[in-house]
C-alpha positions as CSV (number, residue, x, y, z in Angstrom):
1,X,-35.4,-36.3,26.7
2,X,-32.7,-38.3,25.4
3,X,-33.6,-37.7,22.3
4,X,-33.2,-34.4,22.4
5,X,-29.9,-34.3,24.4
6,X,-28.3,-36.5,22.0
7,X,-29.8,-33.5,18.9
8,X,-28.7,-30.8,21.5
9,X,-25.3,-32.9,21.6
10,X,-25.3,-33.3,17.5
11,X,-25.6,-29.7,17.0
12,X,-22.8,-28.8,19.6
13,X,-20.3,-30.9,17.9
14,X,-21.0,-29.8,14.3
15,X,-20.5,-26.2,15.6
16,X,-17.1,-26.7,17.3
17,X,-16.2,-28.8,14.1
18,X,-17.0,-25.8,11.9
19,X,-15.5,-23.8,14.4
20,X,-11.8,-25.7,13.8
21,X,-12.6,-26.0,10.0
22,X,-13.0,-21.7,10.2
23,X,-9.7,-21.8,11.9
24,X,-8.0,-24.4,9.7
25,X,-8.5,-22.5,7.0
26,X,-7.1,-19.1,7.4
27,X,-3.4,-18.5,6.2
28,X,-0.9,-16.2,7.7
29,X,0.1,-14.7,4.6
30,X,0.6,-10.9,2.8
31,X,-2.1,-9.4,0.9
32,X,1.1,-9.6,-2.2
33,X,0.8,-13.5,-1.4
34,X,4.2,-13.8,0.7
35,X,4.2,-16.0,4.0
36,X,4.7,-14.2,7.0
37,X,7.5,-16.3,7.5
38,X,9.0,-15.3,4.1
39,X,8.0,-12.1,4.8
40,X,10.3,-11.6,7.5
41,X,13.0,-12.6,5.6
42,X,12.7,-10.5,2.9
43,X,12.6,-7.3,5.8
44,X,15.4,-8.6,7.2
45,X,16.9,-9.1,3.7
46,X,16.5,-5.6,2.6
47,X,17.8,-4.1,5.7
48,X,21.0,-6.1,5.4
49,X,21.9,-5.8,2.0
50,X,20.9,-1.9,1.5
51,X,23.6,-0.4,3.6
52,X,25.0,0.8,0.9
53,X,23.1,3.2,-1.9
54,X,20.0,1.3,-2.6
55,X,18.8,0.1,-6.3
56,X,16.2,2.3,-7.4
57,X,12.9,0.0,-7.7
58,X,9.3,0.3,-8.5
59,X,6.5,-2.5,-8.4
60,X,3.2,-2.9,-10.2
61,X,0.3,-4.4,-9.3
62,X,-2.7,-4.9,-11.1
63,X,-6.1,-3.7,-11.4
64,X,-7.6,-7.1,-10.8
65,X,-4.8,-7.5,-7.0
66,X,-5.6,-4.2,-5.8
67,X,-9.4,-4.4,-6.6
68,X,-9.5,-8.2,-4.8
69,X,-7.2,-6.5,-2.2
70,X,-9.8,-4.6,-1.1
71,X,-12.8,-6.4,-1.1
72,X,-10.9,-9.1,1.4
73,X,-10.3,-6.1,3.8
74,X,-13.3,-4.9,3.6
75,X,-14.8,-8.1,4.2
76,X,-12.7,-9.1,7.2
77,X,-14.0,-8.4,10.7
78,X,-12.3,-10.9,13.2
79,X,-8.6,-12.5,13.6
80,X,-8.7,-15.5,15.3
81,X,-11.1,-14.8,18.2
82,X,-11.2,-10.8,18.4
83,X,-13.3,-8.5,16.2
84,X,-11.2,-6.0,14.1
85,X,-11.9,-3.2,11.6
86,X,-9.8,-3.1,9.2
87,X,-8.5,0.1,8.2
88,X,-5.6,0.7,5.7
89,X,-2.5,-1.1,4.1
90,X,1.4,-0.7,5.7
91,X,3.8,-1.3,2.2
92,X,7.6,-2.6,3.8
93,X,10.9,-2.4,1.7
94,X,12.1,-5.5,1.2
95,X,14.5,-7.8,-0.9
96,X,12.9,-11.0,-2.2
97,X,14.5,-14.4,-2.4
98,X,16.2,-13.4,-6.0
99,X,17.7,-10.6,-4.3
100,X,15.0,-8.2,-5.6
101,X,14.3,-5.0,-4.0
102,X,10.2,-5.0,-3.6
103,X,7.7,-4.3,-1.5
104,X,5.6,-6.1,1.2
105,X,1.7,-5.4,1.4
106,X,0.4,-5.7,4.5
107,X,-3.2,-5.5,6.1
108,X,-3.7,-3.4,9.0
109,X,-6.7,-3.2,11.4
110,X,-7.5,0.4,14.0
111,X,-5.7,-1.1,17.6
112,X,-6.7,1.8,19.7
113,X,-6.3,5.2,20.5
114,X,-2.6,6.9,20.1
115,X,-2.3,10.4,20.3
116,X,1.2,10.7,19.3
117,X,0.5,10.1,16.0
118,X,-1.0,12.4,12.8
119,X,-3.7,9.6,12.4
120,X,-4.8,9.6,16.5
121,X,-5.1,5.5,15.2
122,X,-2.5,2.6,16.1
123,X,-2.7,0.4,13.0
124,X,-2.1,-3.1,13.9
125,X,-0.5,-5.5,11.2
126,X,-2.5,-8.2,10.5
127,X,-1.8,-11.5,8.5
128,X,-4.8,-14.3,8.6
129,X,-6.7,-14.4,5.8
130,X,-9.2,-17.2,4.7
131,X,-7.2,-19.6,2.3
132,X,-10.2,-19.9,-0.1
133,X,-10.1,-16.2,-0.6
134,X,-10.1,-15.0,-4.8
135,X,-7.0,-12.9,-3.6
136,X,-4.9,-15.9,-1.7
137,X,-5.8,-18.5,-4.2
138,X,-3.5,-16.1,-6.6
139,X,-0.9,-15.7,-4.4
140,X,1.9,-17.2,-6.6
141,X,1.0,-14.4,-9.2
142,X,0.6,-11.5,-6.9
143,X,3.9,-10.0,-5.6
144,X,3.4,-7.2,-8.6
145,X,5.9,-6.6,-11.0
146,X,9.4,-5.7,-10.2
147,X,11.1,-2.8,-12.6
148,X,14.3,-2.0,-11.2
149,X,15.8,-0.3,-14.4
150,X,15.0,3.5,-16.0
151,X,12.0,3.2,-17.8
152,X,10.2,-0.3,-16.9
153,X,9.0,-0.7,-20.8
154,X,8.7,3.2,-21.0
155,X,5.7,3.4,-18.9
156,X,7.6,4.6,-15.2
157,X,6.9,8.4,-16.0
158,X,8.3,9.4,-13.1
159,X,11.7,8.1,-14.2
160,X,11.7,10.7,-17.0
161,X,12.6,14.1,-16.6
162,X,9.6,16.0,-17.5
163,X,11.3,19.3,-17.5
164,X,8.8,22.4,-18.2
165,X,6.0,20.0,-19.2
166,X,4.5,19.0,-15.8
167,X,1.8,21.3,-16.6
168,X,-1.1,22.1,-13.9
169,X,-4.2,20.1,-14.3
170,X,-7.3,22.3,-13.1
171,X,-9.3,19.0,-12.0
172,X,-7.0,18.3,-9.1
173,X,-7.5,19.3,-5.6
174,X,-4.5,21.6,-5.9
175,X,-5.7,23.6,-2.6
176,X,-5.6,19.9,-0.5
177,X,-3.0,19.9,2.3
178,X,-2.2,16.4,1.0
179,X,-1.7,18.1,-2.7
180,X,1.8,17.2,-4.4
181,X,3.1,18.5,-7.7
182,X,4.3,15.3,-10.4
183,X,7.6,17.6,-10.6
184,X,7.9,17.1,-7.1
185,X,7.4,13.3,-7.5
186,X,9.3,13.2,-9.9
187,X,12.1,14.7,-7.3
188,X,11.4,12.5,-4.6
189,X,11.7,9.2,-6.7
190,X,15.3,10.4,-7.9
191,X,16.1,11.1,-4.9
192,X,16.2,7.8,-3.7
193,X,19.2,6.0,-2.8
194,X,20.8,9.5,-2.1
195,X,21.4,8.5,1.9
196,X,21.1,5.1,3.9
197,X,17.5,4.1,4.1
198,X,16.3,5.2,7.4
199,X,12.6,4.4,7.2
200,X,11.5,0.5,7.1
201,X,7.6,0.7,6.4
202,X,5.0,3.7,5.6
203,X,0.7,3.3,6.4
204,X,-1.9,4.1,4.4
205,X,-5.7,4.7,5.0
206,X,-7.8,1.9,3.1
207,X,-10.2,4.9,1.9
208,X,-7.1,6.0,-0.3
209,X,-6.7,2.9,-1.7
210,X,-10.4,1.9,-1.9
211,X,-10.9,4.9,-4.1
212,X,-8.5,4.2,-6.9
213,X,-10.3,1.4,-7.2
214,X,-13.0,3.9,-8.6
215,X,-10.7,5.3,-11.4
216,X,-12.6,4.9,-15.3
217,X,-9.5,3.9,-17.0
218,X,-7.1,2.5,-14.7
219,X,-5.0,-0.7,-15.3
220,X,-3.3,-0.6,-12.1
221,X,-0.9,1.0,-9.7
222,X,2.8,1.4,-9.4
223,X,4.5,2.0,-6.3
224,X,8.0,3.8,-6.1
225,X,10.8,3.4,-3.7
226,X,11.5,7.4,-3.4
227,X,12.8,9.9,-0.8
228,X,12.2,13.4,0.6
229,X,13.8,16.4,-0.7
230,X,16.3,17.5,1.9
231,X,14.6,20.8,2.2
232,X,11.3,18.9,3.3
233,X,9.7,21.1,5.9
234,X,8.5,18.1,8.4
235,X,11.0,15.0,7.7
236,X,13.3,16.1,5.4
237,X,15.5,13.3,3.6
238,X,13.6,10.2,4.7
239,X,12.5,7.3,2.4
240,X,9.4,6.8,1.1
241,X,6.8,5.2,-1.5
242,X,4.8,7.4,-4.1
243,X,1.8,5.6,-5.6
244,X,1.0,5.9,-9.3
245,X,-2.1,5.4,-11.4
246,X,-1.5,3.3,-14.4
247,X,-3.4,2.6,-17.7
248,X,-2.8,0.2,-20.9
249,X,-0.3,2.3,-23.1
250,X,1.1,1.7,-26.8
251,X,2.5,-2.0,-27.1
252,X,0.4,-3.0,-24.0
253,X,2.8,-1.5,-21.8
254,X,1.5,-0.2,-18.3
255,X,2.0,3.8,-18.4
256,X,1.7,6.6,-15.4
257,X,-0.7,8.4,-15.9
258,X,-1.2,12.1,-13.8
259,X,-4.5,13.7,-15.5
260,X,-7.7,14.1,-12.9
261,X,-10.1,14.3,-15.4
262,X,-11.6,10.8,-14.9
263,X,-10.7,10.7,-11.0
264,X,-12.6,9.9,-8.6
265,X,-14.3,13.1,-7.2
266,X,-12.4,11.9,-3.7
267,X,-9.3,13.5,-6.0
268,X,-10.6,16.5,-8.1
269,X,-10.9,20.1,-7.0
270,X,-14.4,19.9,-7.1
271,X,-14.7,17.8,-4.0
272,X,-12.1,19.1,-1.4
273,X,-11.4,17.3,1.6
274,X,-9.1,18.3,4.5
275,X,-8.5,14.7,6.0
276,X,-8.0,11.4,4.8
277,X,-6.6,12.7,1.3
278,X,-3.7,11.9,-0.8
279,X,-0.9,13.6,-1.8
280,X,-1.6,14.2,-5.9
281,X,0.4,15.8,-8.6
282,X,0.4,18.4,-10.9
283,X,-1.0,16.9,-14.0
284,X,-2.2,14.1,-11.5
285,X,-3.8,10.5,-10.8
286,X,-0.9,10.7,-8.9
287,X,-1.2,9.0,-5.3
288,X,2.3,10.6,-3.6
289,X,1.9,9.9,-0.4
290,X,5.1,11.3,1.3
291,X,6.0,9.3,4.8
292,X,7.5,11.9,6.6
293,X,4.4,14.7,6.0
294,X,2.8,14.0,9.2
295,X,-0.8,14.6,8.1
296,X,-3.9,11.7,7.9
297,X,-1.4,9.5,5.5
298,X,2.4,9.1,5.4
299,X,3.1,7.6,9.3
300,X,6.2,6.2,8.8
301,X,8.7,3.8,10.9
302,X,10.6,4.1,12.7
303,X,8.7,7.7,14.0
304,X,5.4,5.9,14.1
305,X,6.2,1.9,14.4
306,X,3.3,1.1,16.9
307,X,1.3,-1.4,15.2
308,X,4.5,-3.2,12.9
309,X,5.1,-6.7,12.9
310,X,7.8,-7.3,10.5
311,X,11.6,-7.2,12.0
């Protein structure tokens, strides 16, 4: 009997030592590899020095970041003691430590029921993640590339006038509530700094993101500070992010790219879906998703802040 007790005793301790160990090991950190700490400085940051008309700004990421991204959130079930499922990705404005304009990527998990919202869903901000993770372990090279000038290389599109050539590409969902021309991209994105910033952070559904993920020739994806055209039916003038598709261009630059051709079918016309769809653009891999829209995507703050962390 005492021989077992002192196994059953054994056992006990080497599971409350794994237990701390499991606990030990998690990091409060951004899925961009920014402390939380950090990270609310860089909010704070951004809302400070912006008061004024706000430097136009766009950030990269990787294929590589966005695909490890999302196989952490997709693997993560539980924050400290309770059980989550994660469900999309809130993107902040902020102003890093070198007085950058960038953005903050943060994980969000379904809190509940909130019927005030276009999503029914409060999206709870989330920041433990397992140090040893593929994505963590990078953190000091994951906080994307910042382009805060025209062209970024030549490969920001969207900073180019494309005049009469934003032709229609026939493979996009161009009948999808969610459906947005690159013209009008193009719009939004110069738009930007045309008021004070009245919006501080935008969610957005981990299926939108997961499927990009799916693209045949994608390097990775660039994310615009941008802002709605004052004539915008829901929220007109409010700020926003558009999301852009990018692959390896002449002299190994990263270069927008807006043709659905390769797409996953979640974007082409040949798979239309009413909910849970992004905003895309004429000629377009492009992933607009407009805050102020009030469909599946786009809940912005300060409309829709339940679920926010950062200051």
């Amino acid at each position: 009997m005492k021989k077992k007790l002192l196994i059953l005793l054994t056992l006990t301790l080497a599971f409350t030592s794994n237990q701390v160990l499991a606990q030990a090991t998690t990091v409060k950190i951004t899925l961009n590899g920014i402390s939380l700490d950090s990270a609310k400085s860089w909010v704070a940051r951004f809302r400070a020095q912006n008061i004024k008309k706000p430097l136009s700004t766009s950030v990269w990421f990787s294929k590589d970041i966005i695909h490890k991204m999302i196989t952490l959130i997709t693997s993560e079930n539980i924050v400290g003691t309770q059980k989550i499922i994660p469900d999309g990705i809130r993107v902040y404005f902020a102003t890093n430590s070198n007085n950058q304009n960038t953005v903050l990527l943060v994980s969000t998990y379904d809190n509940g029921e909130d019927t005030s919202v276009p999503s029914g869903r409060i999206h709870q901000d989330y920041f433990d993640h397992a140090s040893n993770d593929p994505l963590i372990l990078m953190a000091s090279t994951s906080n994307g590339e910042i382009c805060n000038d025209s062209y970024c290389n030549g490969g920001a599109l969207l900073y180019q006038y494309c005049g009469k050539n934003c032709g229609d590409d026939s493979n996009c969902d161009a009948t999808n509530i969610h459906y947005l021309t690159r013209k009008y991209a193009e719009q939004m994105v110069w738009n930007f700094g045309s008021g004070l910033i009245n919006t501080s952070s935008e969610w957005f559904d981990l299926k939108m993101i997961a499927e990009f993920d799916k693209e045949a020739d994608y390097n990775g994806i660039r994310i615009y500070f941008a802002r709605n055209l004052p004539n915008d039916p829901i929220k007109p003038s409010t700020d926003s992010f558009v999301w852009v598709t990018t692959q390896l261009g002449p002299n190994s630059i990263n270069l927008d790219y807006f043709t659905c051709d390769k797409a996953s079918a979640y974007f082409t016309s040949a798979n239309h879906i009413s909910t849970n769809h992004v905003k895309r653009g004429l000629n377009t891999l492009i992933t607009a998703t407009i805050l102020s829209n009030g469909q599946d995507n786009g809940e912005q703050c300060p409309n829709n802040c339940k679920g926010t962390s950062l200051p």
